[in-house]
N, C-alpha and C positions, 0 to 999 in steps of 0.2 A: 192463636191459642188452641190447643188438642181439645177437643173433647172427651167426655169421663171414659167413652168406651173405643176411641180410636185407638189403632192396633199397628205397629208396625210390621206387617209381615208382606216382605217380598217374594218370601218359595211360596207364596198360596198363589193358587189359577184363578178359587175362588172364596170367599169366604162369608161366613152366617152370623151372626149374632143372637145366640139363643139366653136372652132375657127374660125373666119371670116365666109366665107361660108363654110368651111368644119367640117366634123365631124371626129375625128381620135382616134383608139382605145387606149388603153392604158392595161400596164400591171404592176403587183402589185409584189412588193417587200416582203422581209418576213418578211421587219421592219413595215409594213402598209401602204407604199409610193408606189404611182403612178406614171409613167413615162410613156409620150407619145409612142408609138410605132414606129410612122412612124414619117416623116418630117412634122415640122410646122411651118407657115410663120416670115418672122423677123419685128422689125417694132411695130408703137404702133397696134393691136389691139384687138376686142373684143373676151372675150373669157367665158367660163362657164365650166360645171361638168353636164356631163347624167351619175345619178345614179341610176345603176341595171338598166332597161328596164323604165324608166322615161323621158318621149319626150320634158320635160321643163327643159331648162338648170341651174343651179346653179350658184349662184357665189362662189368664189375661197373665203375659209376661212381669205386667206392672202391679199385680194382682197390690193389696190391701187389708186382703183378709181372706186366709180358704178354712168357714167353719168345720166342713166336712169333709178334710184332708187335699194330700197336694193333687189328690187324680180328679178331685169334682170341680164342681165351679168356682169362682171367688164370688166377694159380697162388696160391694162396693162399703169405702169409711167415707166419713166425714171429720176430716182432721178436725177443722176449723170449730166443731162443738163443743171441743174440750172448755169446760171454763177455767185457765192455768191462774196460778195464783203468785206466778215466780215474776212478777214483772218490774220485782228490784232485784232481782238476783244478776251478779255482777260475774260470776264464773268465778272458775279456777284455774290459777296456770301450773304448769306441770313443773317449773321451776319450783325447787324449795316442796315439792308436794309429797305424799303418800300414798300407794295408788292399793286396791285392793279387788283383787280381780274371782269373780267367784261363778257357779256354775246354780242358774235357778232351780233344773230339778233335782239338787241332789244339798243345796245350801238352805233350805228348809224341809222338815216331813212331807209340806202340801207341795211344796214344788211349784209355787205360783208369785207371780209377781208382788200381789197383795200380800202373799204371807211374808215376803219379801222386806215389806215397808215395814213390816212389825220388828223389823232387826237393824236398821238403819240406826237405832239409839245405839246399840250395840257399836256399830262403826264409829260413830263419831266420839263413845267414851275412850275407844281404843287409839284413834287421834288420826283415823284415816280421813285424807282430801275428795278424792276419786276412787268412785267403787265403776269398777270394767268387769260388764258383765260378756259371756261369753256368747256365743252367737246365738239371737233368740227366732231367724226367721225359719219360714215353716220347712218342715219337711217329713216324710213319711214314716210314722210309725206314731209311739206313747214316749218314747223318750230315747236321745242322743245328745251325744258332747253338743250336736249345734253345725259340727263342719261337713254333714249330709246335708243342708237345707236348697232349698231348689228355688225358692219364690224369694229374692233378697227383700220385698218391700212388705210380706207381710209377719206379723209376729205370731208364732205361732200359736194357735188356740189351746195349746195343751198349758202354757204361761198364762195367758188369760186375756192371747189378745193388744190388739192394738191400743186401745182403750184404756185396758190394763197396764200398758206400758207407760201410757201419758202418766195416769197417776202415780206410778213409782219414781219418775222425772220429777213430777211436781214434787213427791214427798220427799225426794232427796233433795231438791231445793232449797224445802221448806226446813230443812235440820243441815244446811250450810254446805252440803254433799255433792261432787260434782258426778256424772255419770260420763264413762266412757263404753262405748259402745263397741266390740268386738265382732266385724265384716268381713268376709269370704265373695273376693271379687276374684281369685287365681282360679275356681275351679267350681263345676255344681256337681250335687249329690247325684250319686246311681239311681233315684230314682225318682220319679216325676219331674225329670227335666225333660219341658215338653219347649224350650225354646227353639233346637233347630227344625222345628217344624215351621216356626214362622220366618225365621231367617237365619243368616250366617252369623250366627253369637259364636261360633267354635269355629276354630280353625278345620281345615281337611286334614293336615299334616303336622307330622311333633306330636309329643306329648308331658307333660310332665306325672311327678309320683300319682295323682288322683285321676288322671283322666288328659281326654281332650282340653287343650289350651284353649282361652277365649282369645277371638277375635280381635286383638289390639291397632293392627298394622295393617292387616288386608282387604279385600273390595267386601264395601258394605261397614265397615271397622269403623264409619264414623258416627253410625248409631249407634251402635255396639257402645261404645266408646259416651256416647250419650245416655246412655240407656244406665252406667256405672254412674257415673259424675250425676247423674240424677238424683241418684237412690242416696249421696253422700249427701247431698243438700237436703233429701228427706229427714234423714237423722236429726240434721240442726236444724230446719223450719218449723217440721210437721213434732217432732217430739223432744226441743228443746235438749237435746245430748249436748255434752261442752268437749267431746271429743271421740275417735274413730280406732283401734285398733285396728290397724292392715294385716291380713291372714298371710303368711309367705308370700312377701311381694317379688322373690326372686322366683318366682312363679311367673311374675306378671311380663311377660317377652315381648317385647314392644319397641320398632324400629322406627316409629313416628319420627319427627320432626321434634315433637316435644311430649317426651313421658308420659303418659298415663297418671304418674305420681307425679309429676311438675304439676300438670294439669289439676290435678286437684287441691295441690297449694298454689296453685292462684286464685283458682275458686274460692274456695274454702278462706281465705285471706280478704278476700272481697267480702264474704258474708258475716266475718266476724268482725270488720270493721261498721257495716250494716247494722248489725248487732249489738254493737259496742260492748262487747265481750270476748274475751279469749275464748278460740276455738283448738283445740293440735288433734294432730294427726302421728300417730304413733305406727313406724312397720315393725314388723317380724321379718328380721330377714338375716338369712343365711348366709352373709357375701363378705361381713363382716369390712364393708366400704363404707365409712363418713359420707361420701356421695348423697346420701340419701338424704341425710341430716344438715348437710352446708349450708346454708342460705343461698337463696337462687343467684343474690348480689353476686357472690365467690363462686357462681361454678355449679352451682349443686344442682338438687330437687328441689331443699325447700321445704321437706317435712320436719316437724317437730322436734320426733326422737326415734330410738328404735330400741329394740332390746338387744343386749347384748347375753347370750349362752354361755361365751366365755368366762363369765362374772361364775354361772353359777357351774359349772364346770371345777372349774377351780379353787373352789368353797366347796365342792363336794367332795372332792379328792382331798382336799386338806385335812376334814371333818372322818369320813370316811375311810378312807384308804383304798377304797377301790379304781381299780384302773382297768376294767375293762373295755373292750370298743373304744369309744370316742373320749372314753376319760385318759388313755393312756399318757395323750403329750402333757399334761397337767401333774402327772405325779411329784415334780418336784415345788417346793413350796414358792420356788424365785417366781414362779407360773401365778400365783397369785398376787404376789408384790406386781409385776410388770399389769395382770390386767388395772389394779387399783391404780399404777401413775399413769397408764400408756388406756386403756379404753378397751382394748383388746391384746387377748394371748397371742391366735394366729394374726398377722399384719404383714403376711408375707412370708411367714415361715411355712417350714415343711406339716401337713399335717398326715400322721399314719394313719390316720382313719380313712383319711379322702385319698391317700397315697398320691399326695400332687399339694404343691405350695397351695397356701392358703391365707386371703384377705389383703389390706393395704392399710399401709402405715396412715395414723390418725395425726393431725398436728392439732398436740397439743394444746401449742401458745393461741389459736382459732377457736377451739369447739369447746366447750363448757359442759365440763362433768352433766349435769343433770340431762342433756339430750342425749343418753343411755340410759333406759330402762332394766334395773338389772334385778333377780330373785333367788335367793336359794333355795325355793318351791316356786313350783306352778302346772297349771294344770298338765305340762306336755309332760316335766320332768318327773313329773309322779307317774301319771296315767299314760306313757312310755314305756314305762316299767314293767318288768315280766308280770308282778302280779298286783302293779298302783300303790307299793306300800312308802309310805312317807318315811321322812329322816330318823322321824320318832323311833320307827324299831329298829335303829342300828344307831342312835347314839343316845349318850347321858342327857342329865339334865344340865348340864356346864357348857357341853357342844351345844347344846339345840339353842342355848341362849347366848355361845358366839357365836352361831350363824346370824341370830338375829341383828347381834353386833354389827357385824360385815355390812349385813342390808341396808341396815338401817342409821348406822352412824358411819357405813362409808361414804364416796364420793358421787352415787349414783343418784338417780330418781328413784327409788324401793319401791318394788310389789312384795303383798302379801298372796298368800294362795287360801284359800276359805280354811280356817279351821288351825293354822298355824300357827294364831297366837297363844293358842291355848292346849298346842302339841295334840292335836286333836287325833285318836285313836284309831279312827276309820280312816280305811285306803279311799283313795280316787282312782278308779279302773274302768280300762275302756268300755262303754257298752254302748249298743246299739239296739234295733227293737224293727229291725227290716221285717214288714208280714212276707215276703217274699221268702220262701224256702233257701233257694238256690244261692240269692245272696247273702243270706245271713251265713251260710255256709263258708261260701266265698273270703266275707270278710275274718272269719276264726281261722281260717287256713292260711288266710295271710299276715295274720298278728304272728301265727308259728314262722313261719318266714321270716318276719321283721327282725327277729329275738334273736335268729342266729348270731349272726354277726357281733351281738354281744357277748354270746357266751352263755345265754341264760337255757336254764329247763325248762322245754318247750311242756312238760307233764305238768306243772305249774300254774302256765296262763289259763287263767278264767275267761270263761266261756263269755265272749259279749253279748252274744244273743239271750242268754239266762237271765229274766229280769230280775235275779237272785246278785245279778253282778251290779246291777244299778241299786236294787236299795240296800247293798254292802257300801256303797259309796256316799251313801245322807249321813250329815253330820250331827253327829249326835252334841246338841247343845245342855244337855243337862250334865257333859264332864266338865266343861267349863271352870264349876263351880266347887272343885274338891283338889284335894291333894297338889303334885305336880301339876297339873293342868291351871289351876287356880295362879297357882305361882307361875308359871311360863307366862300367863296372863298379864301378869304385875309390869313382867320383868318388860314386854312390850309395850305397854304403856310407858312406862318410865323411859323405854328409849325414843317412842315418838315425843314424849313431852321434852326431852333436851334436843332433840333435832329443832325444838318450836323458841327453846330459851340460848342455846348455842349458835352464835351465827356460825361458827367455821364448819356446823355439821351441816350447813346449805350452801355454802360457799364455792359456786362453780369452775374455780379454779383447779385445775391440773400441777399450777406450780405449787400449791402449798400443800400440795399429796405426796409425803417421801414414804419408803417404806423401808423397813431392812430385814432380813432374814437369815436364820442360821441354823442350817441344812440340819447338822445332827443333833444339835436341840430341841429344832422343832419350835424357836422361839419367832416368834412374827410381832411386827409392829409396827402402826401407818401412824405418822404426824399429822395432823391436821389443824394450821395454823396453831392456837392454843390448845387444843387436843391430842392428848396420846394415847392411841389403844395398843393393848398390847393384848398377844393371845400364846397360849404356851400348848401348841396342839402335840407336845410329845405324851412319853409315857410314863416321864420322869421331872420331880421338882424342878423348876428354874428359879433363879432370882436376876431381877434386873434394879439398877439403881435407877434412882430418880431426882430430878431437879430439884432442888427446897422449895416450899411454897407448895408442890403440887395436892389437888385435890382430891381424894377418891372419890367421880363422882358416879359409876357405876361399875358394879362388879358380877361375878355367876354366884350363883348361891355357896360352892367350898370355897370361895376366895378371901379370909380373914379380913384383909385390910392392910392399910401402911405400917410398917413399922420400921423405925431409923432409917429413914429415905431411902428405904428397901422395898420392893416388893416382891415380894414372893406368891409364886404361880405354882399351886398345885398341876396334876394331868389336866390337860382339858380343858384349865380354870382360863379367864378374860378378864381384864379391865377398861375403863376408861377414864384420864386423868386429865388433871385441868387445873 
């Protein structure tokens, strides 16, 4: 068993342990591990790494806590203090769930875990399963999205801490909530990654969009390799999480024997049987291949689910009408019908964005709707954006409640994105808070870059370094409660509470998904077993007929109601019938 302050570092000739006031040598193993020499203090305190003749201390790859930022020391935690009080809590599985994925410093005024808890009633009246929070470990600055952080094991002090984090697990516990945890193993932040100083955590060669690639495959890659599969078991031991968001796992290049993501649903499989609780593991990924999601039995990985972009792609074009960049193959509506039966739009087709085929056919009759994660908001697809601004300012009150339609009573597993339910006013835009001159620079000059290729006005994009751009992005919870806002509210309630009384709106079948579409009406509509939605995104009344017996059981706010087994759909207007 490691001791608290052994170190894996193979590139040091030599190395120090600069503890409390003391400094104490250390001596290297012939696996690449450090281990203090002499006696060192018990108890929480500060400690660091003097590597080779280097008078500034490091912090500990595995660090746990860096109060005073990612360039000082770390502090050692004591997981095991926490008194947890979840010790019926049975989890949540992502089957049949509602996932609600939100960003701490910008999902309250304080920006802190704790003020956090005080909005969990909030979640749970709204009818969400799993709140996925966004990446909370540490890294340099007062505030970022999360996907700069450098130290994956410690939370960072600006949230409140590790500490902090336990009781926001426990209080979501305690109000029936699962937490899923959002991790960045593809790539570390520009700044205070001090790991290849202790050894080969990044490749020499390749790269992908963030940086040097980690170490998956090459000499030394089975620490490396240890050093992730760790930190995912940290999640569920040390802070009770019931699941993992993967950051761009098509990032993760790995020629192993067996995946890095195999690898961690075995693990991970193992512990929740431990546990006797459902654990998933959820990717982001680009590749648009089932692969990921098969079951190890058939061939696969072995992860949970993934999200799929196509979902919302395709719901934005619909709603929208825009077809720039990577909306273009999406313009026609059949593009929405096909992702709702089929999982995925590209499965092999051509796409103009990538200018090269794109993804693999899904089967069906195997994979069960809810192992797709699918959103018509989230944080990438807002705060991608030239300038973060939501659906809200570019459609009605009719659209913004089929979107939630689509989400929410189609075929998928639904995320919400903070603030959606209730059409919430404020953009989500990227920011960043680098004290480094040169890179904050850096990163605004290549948000300009990024935008071309859509088409958008680079005069536009907000400055991420302006902390004027971060608290444009806090959500303002006292709209909630008026007008439209109040009403959007309802309207999402009301479709999580029929996803909880409708079994066919959980129902992970692909066969009992038809759709049909018509091009110049603009009329759309999915069956779902006893369920029919229909949605009229043209610019002109429709009327469709309907079964006897049917129900209206939800509709947009101009949608009157049945009349002589007609329905009639204003612009824009939705139903759903039963």
């Amino acid at each position: 068993m490691r001791g608290r302050f052994d170190v894996w570092a193979p590139n040091a000739a030599r190395l120090r342990l600069s503890v409390a006031d003391e400094v104490v040598e250390m001596s290297a193993g012939d696996d690449g591990w450090w281990t203090p020499a002499g006696p060192v203090p018990e108890g929480e305190v500060d400690y660091g790494y003097l590597v080779d003749d280097a008078d500034h201390p490091l912090p500990d790859p595995r660090s746990r806590r860096q109060p005073d930022g990612v360039h000082q020391r770390s502090r050692t935690f004591d997981a095991d203090a926490f008194p947890w009080s979840d010790d019926r809590w049975t989890g949540r599985q992502l089957a049949g769930s509602v996932v609600y994925e939100l960003h701490l410093g910008t999902f309250t005024p304080e920006g802190t875990l704790d003020a956090a808890i005080g909005r969990l009633d909030h979640l749970v009246a709204l009818g969400v399963d799993l709140v996925e929070l966004l990446p909370v470990n540490s890294f340099n600055g007062t505030h970022n999205w999360g996907y700069d952080g450098v130290l994956w094991s410690a939370v960072d002090e600006t949230y409140g801490g590790p500490a902090a984090y336990q009781r926001f697990v426990d209080a979501a516990h305690a109000a029936g909530l699962g937490v899923v945890q959002d991790v960045v193993y593809n790539h570390l932040g520009p700044s205070g990654n001090y790991l290849p100083v202790f050894g080969p955590y990044l490749k020499t060669e390749g790269a992908n969009s963030w940086g040097s690639m980690v170490n998956l495959d090459g000499e030394g890659s089975a620490e490396v390799r240890r050093y992730i599969l760790d930190n995912v078991q940290l999640w569920f031991t040390d802070f009770h999480v019931d699941g993992l968001r993967l950051d761009a796992v098509h990032a993760l290049v790995d020629d192993s024997e067996t995946h890095i993501l195999e690898q961690m649903a075995i693990e991970v499989a193992a512990t929740s049987a431990h546990l006797r609780r459902p654990l998933s593991l959820i990717a982001e990924s680009d590749l648009n291949d089932a692969t990921m999601v098969t079951p190890r039995e058939a061939g696969g990985y072995g992860l949970d689910a993934q999200w799929s972009d196509d979902f919302h792609h395709a719901v934005h074009v619909a709603l929208t009408g825009e077809t720039s960049g990577y909306y273009a193959d999406f313009e026609p509506l059949a593009a929405l019908a096909k992702v709702c039966e089929r999982g995925f739009f590209h499965d092999g087709t051509y796409s103009s964005f990538r200018g090269s085929d794109h993804g693999v056919p899904i089967d069906t009759a195997r994979l069960p709707t809810w192992r797709l994660v699918v959103a018509s908001q989230n944080h990438d697809q807002i705060g991608n954006r030239a300038v973060g601004d939501r659906i809200v300012d570019h459609l009605d009150e009719d659209q913004l409640v089929c979107a939630a339609m689509l989400t929410l009573a189609g075929p998928f597993t639904p995320m919400l994105f903070q603030g959606e339910e209730w059409a919430a006013s404020t953009p989500f835009q990227f920011f960043t808070s680098h004290p480094e001159e040169d890179l904050g620079r850096a990163t605004a000059e290549g948000r300009i870059r990024e935008f071309a290729q859509m088409g958008w006005d680079p005069d536009v994009v907000p400055d991420p370094q302006d902390p004027e751009t971060f608290r444009r992005s806090k959500l303002d919870w006292w709209e909630r409660e008026t007008g439209e806002h109040a009403r959007m509210l309802a309207a999402y309630q009301r479709l999580t509470e029929l996803r909880r009384t409708l079994p066919a709106l959980t129902d992970p079948s692909f066969g009992a998904v038809s759709c049909t579409v018509d091009e110049d009406s603009r009329l759309f509509t999915m069956q779902r077993g006893d369920v029919l939605m229909a949605i009229n995104f043209g610019d002109a009344p429709v009327e469709l007929p309907v079964a006897p017996g049917l129900e209206l059981v939800f509709r947009t706010p101009s949608l009157p109601g049945l009349a002589d087994e007609m329905l009639r759909l204003p612009p824009h207007a939705g139903a759903l019938l039963r």
